[in-house]
C-alpha positions as CSV (number, residue, x, y, z in Angstrom):
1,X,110.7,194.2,-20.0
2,X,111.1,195.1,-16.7
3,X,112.6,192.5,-14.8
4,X,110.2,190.6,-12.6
5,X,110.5,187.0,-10.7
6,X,108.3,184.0,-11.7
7,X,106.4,184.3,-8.5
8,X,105.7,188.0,-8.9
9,X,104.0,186.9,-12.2
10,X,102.2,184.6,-11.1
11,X,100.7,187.0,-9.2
12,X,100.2,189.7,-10.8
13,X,98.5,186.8,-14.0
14,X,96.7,185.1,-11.2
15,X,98.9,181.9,-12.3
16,X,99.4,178.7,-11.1
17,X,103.3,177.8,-11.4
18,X,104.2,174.4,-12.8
19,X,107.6,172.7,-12.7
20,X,108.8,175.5,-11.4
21,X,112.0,174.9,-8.7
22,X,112.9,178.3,-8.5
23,X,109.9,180.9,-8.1
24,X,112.5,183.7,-7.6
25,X,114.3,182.8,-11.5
26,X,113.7,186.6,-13.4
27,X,112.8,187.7,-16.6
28,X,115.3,189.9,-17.9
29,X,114.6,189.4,-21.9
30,X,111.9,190.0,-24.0
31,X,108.2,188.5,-23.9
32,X,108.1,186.3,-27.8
33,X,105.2,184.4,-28.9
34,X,107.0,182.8,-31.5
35,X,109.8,180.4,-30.0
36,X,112.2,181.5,-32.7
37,X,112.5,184.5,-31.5
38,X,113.6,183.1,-27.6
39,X,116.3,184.4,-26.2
40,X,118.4,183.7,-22.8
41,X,115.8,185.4,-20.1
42,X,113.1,185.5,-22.1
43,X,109.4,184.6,-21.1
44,X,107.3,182.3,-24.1
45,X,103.6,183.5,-24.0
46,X,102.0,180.5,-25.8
47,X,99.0,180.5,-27.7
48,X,96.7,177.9,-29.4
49,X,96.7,179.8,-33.4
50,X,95.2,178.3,-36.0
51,X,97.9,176.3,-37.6
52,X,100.1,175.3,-34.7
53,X,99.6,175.4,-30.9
54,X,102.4,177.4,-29.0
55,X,102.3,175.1,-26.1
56,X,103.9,172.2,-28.7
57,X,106.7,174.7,-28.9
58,X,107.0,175.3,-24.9
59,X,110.1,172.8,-24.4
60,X,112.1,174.0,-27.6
61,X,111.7,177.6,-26.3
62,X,113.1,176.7,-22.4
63,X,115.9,175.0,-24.2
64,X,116.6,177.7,-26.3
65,X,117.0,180.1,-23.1
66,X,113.4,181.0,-21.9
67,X,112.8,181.2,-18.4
68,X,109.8,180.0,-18.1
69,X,106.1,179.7,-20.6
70,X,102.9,181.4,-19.5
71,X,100.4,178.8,-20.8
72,X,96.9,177.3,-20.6
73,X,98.0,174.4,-19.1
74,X,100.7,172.7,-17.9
75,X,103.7,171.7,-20.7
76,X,106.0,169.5,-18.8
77,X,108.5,172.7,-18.4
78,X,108.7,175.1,-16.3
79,X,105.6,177.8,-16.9
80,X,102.9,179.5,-15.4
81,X,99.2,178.7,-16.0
82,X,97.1,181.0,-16.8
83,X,93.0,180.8,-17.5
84,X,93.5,183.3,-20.6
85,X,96.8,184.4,-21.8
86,X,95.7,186.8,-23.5
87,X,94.4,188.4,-20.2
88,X,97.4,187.9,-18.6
89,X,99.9,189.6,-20.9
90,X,97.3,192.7,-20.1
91,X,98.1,192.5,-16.7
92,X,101.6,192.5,-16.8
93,X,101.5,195.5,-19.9
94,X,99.4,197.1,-17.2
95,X,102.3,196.4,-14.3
96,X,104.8,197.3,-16.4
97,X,103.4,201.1,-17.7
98,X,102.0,201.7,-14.3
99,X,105.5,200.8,-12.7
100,X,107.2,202.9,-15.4
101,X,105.5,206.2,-15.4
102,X,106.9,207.1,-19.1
103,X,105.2,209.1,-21.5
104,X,102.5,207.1,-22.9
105,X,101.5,208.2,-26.5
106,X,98.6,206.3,-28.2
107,X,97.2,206.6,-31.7
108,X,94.3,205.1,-33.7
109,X,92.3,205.9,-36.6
110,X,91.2,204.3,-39.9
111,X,94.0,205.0,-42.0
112,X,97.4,206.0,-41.6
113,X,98.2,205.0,-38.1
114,X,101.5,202.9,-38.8
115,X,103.0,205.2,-40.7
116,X,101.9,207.9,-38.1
117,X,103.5,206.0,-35.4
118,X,107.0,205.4,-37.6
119,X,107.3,209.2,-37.8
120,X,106.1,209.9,-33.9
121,X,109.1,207.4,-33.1
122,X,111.5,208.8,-35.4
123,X,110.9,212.5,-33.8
124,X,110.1,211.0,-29.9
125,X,113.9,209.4,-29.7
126,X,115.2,212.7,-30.6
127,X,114.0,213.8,-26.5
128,X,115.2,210.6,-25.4
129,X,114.6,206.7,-25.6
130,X,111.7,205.4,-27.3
131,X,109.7,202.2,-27.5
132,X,107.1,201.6,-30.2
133,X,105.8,198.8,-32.2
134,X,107.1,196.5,-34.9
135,X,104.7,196.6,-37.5
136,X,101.1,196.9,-37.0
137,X,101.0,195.2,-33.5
138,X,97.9,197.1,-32.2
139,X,95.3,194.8,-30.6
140,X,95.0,193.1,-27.8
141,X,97.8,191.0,-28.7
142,X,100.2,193.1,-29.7
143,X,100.1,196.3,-28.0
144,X,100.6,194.7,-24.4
145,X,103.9,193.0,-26.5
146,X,105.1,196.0,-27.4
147,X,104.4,198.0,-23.8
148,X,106.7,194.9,-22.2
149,X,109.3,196.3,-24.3
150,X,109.4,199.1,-22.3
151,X,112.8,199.0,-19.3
152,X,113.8,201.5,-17.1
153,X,115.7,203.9,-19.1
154,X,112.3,204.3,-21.6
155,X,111.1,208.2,-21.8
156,X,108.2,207.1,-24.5
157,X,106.2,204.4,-25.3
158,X,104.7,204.8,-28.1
159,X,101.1,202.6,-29.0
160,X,99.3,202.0,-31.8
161,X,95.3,201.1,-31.0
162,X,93.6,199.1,-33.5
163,X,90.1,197.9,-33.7
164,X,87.2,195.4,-34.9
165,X,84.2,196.9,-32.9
166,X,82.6,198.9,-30.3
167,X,85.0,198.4,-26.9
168,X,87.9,197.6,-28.2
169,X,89.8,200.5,-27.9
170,X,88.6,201.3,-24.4
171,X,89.9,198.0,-23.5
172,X,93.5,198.5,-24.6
173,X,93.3,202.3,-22.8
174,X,92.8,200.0,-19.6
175,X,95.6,198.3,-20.4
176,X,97.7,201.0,-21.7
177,X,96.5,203.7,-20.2
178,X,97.7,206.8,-22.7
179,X,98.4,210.7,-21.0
180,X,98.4,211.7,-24.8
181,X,96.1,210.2,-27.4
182,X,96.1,210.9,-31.4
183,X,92.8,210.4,-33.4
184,X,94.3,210.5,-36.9
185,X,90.7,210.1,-39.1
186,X,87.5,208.2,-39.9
187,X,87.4,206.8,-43.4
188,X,86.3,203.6,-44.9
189,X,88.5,201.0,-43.5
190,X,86.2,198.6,-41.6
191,X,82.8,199.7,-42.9
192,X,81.7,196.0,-43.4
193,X,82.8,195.2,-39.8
194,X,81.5,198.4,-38.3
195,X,78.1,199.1,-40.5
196,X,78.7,202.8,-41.1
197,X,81.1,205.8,-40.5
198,X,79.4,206.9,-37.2
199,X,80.3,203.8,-35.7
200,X,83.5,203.4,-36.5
201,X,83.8,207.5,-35.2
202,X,82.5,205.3,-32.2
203,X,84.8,203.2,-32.0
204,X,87.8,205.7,-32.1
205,X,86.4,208.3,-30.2
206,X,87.0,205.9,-27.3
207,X,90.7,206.9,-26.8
208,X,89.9,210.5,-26.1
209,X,86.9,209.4,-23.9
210,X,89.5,207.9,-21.6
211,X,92.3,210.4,-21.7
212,X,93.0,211.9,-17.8
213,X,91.4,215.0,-17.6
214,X,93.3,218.7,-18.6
215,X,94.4,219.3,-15.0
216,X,95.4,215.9,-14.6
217,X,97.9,216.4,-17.9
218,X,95.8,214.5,-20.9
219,X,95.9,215.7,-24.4
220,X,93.5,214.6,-27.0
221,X,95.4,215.1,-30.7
222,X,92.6,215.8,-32.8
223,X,92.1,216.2,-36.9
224,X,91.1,219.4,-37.8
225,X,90.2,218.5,-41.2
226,X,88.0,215.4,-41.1
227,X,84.8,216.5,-39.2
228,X,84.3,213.3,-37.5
229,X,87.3,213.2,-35.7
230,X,86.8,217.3,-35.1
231,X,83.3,216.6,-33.0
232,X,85.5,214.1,-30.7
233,X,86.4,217.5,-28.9
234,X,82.9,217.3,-27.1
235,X,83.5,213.5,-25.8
236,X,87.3,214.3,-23.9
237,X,87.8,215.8,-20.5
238,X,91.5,216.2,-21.8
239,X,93.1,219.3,-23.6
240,X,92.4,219.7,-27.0
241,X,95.3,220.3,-29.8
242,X,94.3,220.1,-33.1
243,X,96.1,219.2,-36.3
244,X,95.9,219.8,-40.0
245,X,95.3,222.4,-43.1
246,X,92.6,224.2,-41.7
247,X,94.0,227.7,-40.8
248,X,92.3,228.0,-37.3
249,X,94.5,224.2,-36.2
250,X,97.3,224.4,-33.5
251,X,99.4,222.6,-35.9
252,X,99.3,223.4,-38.9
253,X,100.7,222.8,-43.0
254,X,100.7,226.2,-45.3
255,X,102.2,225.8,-48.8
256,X,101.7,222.1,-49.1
257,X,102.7,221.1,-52.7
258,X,104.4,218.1,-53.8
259,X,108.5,218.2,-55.1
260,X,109.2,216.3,-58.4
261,X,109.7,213.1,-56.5
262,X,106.7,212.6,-55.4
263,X,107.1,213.6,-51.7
264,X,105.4,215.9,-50.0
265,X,106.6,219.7,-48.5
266,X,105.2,222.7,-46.9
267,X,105.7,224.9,-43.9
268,X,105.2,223.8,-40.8
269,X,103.4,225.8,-38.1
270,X,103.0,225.8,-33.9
271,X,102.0,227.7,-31.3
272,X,105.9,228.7,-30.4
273,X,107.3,228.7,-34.0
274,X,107.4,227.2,-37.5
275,X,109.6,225.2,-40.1
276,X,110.2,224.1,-43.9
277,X,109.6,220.4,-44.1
278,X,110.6,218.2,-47.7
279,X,109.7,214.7,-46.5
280,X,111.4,211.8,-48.3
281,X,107.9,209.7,-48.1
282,X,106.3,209.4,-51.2
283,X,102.6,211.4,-51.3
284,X,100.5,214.2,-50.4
285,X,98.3,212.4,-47.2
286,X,102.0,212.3,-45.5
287,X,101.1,215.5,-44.5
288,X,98.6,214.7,-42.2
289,X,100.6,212.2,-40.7
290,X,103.6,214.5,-39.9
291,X,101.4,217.3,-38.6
292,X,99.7,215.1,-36.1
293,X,103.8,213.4,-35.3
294,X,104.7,217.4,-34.8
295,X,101.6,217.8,-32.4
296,X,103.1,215.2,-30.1
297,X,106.2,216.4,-30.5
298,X,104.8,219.5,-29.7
299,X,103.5,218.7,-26.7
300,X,106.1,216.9,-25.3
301,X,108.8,219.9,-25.7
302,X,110.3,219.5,-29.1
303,X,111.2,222.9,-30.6
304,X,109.3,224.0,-34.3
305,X,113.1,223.8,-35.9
306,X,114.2,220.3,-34.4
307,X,110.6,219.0,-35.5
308,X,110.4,220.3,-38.7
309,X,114.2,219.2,-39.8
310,X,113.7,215.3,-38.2
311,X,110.0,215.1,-40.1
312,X,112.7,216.2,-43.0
313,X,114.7,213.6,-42.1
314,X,112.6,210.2,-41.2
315,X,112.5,207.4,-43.6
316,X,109.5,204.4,-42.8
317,X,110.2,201.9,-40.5
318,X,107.8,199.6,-41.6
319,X,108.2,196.9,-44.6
320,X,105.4,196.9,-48.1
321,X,104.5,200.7,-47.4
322,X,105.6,202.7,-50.5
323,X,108.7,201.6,-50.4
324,X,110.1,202.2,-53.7
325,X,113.1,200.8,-55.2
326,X,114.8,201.4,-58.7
327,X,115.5,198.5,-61.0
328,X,118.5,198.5,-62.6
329,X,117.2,199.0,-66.0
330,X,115.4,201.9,-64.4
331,X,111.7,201.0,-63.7
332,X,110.3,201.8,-60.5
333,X,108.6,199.8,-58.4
334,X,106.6,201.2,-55.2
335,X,105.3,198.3,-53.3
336,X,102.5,199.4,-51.1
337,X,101.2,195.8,-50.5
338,X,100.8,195.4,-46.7
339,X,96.9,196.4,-47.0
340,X,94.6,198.1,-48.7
341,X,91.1,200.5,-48.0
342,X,89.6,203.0,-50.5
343,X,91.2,206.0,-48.5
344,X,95.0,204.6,-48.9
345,X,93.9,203.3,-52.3
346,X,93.1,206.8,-53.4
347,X,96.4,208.2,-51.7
348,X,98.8,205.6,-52.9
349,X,96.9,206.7,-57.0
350,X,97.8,210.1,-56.4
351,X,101.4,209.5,-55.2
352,X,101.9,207.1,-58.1
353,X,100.4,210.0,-60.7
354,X,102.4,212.4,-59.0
355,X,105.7,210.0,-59.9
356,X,104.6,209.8,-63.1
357,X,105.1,213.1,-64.3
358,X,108.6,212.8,-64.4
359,X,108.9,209.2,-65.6
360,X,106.1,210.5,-68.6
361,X,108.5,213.3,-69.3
362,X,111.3,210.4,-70.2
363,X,108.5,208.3,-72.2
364,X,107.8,205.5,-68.7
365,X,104.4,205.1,-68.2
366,X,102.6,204.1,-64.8
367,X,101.1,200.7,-64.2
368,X,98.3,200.5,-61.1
369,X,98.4,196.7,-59.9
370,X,95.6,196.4,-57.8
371,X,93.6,194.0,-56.5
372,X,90.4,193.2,-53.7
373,X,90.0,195.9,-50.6
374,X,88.7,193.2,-48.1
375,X,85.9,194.1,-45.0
376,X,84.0,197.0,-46.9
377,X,80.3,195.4,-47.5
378,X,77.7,196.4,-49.3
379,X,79.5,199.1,-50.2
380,X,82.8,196.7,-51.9
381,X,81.7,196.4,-55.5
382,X,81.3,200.4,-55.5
383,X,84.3,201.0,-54.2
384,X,86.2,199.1,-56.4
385,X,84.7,200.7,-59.2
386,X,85.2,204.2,-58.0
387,X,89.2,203.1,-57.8
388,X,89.1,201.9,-61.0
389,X,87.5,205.4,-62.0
390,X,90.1,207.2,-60.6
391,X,93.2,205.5,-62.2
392,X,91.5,206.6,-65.6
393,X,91.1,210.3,-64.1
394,X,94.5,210.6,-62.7
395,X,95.9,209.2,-66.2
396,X,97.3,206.3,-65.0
397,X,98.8,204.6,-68.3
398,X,98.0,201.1,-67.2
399,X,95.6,199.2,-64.8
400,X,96.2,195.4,-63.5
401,X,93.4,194.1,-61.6
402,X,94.3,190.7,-59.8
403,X,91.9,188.7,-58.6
404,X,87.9,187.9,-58.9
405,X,85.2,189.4,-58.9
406,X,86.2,193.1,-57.0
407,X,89.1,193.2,-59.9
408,X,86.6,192.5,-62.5
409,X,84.8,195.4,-60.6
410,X,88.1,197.5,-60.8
411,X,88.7,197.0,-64.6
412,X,85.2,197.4,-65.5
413,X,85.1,200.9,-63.1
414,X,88.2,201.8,-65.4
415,X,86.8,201.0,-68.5
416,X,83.6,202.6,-68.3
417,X,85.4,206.1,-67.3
418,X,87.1,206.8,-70.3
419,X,88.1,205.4,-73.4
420,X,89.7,202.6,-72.0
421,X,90.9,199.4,-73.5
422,X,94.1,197.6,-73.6
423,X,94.8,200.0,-70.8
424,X,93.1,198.2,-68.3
425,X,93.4,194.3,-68.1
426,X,91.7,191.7,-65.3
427,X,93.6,188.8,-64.6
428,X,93.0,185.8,-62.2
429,X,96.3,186.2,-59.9
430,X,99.8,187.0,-59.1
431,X,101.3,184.2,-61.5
432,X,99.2,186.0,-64.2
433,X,100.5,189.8,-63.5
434,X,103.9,188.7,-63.0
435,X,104.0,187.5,-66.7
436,X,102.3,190.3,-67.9
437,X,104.6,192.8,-66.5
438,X,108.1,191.3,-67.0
439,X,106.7,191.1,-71.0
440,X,105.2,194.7,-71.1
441,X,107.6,196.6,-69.0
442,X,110.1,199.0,-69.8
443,X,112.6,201.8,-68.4
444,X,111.1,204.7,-67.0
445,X,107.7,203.2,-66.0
446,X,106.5,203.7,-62.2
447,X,104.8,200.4,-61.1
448,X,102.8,201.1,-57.9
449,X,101.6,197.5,-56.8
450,X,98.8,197.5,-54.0
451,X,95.7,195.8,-52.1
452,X,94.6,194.3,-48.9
453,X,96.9,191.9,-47.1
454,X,95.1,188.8,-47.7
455,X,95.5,189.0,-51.6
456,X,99.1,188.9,-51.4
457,X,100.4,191.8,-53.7
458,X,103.8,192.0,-51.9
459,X,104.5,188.8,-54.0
460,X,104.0,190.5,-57.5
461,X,106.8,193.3,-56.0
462,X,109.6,190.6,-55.1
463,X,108.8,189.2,-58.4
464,X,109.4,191.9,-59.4
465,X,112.7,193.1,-58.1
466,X,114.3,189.6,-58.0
467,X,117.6,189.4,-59.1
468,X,117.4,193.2,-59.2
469,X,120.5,195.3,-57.5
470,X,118.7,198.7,-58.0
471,X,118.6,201.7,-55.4
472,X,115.8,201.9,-52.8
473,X,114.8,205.2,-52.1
474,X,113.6,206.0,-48.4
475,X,109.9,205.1,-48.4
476,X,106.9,205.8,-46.5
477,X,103.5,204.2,-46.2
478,X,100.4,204.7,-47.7
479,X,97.2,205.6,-45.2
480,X,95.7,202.7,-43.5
């Protein structure tokens, strides 16, 4: 964070200071939430949560270092009150990217935009130093976080924009406000929430619609290859690049095949050169990603070579996407558990066949542990039998569905493709698949373990690799 005094947040928050004796104290650490993570200098935003109130925490965090607590109400230490907090770390994200004047890179779409935003980092701090978020931190939350991590010396700040409905993303643009903004796709994610695809196309389109104009230096990263996001060319007043396999995009992936490994490469082409890429993520829909990472890149100097041998290089940056590790008695396990939509179902199936082939060639099999993709509607109990359909297509050995009644959907979507019988199994939870596993598996198989946060997958993988001192391969996450 930029360093800034109490009384100069107070009024740029519109706050009230309380038990303050020294309005001129700065900030010169990090803005936390969690009063853990305080540091000497640090300012403690605290919010009421549903479990515990941050404002209980407010005289823990000042004696751990903090300066001072932005609050809703006065906490008997030194803080600044503030009618919404919320509202007030937007206006000092907005202070702090105004005052800046870095390069502002922000990214949305249904799937795929953390590990997008992992590889734009990776190729971003190669032109200088780079700011992006931990995680998934993109509403309206965690964005204005991660812009306050932005100091002096930061070239690129790099934002990923989530959302839940109509506005939302034009709301963080006025916090944020991007010069260079990334639509990655429209998929399924969300459709209970949203209602439809058009409406989430909506929804995203609502970075490019507030992009600066051409002359004024905006770019609007587009997909060429999902037509949803291609049609967002019409709502921009920005410059148009676009992305993908189609042979008429800016940016562009020729040759795309998969190496034994799983991971993906082809050859990478721009408007000033071109380059071999061989990722070491694990699946085919990393090549969208990297395309629209190289588009930035692009656009913000970075030579075809230097692109094309750091997407070659870059590793994920974010924890329970694909990362695969290597038991010591040789299975596999890819734990792709931080969430789950049909799109990154599908993608994470076809990275796990395309692992198998090997491990089938040395008599492993590949397990699919799945369980519930959460916020789809009317259309869930489809959609978890179209899964379970494809696990039986791509000749997945076995298929684990954990949970109720969208795993029963699973199994049964699985069954009723082929032949199925033993192959597929439903159980009630992660105790259950646990037990099943450490009794059925054996070296060579692939386990790929996946589903939406809120089912809790991620604990099947440590199960899983507890006690285990196997290698972990560099990873990278499944589209979400």
């Amino acid at each position: 964070m930029i360093p800034l005094s109490l009384a100069e947040i107070a009024a740029l928050t519109g706050g009230r200071q309380h038990d303050i004796t020294d309005p001129d104290a700065r900030i010169t650490g990090p803005v936390v939430i969690d009063s853990r993570q305080v540091v000497p200098g640090a300012l403690f935003a605290a919010f009421a949560g549903e479990r515990a109130d941050g404002h209980d925490f407010a005289a823990s965090a000042v004696a751990s270092g903090a300066v001072a607590v932005l609050a809703a109400r006065p906490v008997g230490a030194p803080a600044i009150v503030v009618d919404d907090v919320t509202a007030a770390l937007g206006a000092l994200a907005r202070h702090t990217v105004r005052t800046l004047g870095t390069h502002l890179v922000a990214l949305t779409g249904s799937s795929g935009k953390t590990s997008t935003k992992d590889l734009i980092a990776q190729l971003l701090q190669r032109l200088g130093p780079t700011v992006w978020p931990e995680g998934s931190q993109n509403n309206e939350i965690g964005l204005p976080l991660t812009a306050l991590r932005a100091g002096r010396d930061t070239r690129h700040l790099v934002l990923e924009m989530g959302a839940r409905g109509i506005g939302h993303i034009r709301y963080l643009t006025e916090l944020t406000p991007p010069g260079i903004g990334v639509v990655l796709n429209v998929g399924t994610a969300h459709l209970g929430e949203f209602g439809g695809r058009e409406q989430i196309a909506q929804a995203k389109g609502e970075l490019v619609e507030n992009l600066p104009a051409a002359e004024e230096g905006g770019v609007a990263v587009l997909n060429a290859d999902d037509p949803y996001v291609r049609a967002m060319a019409a709502r921009t007043r920005a410059r148009v690049v676009f992305f993908g396999e189609d042979p008429e995009a800016d940016v562009r992936a020729e040759n795309v095949r998969l190496t034994e490994r799983g991971t993906p490469a082809f050859t990478l082409h721009t408007p000033t050169g071109c380059g071999d890429v061989t990722m070491r993520l694990y699946g085919e829909h990393h090549v969208s990603n990297a395309l629209a990472a190289a588009a930035v890149a692009h656009q913000l100097g970075m030579s075809a070579g230097d692109i094309a041998d750091a997407l070659s290089s870059a590793s994920t940056l974010s924890r329970w996407r694909m990362e695969v590790t290597e038991r010591a008695d040789g299975v596999t396990v890819i734990n792709d558990a931080y969430n789950a939509n049909p799109d990154s179902m599908r993608a994470a199936l076809r990275a796990l066949s395309a692992m198998g082939e090997a491990a089938k060639a040395r008599g492993g099999r590949t397990w699919a542990v799945l369980g519930e993709m959460a916020e789809l509607g009317d259309e869930s109990l489809a959609e978890h039998d179209a899964i379970g359909r494809l696990a039986v297509r791509l000749n997945v050995s076995k298929l684990v569905a954990v949970g109720g009644r969208e795993a029963a959907w699973l199994d049964m979507g699985a069954k009723n493709e082929g032949s199925w019988g033993e192959e597929s199994v439903h159980v009630s939870g992660t105790e259950a698949a646990v037990d099943l596993l450490r009794e059925q598996l054996r070296a060579g198989d692939v386990v790929l373990v996946k589903a939406s946060r809120s089912v809790g997958l991620e604990k099947v993988a440590a199960a899983l690799l507890e006690g285990e001192t196997g290698s972990a391969h560099e990873a990278g996450g499944a589209a979400r």
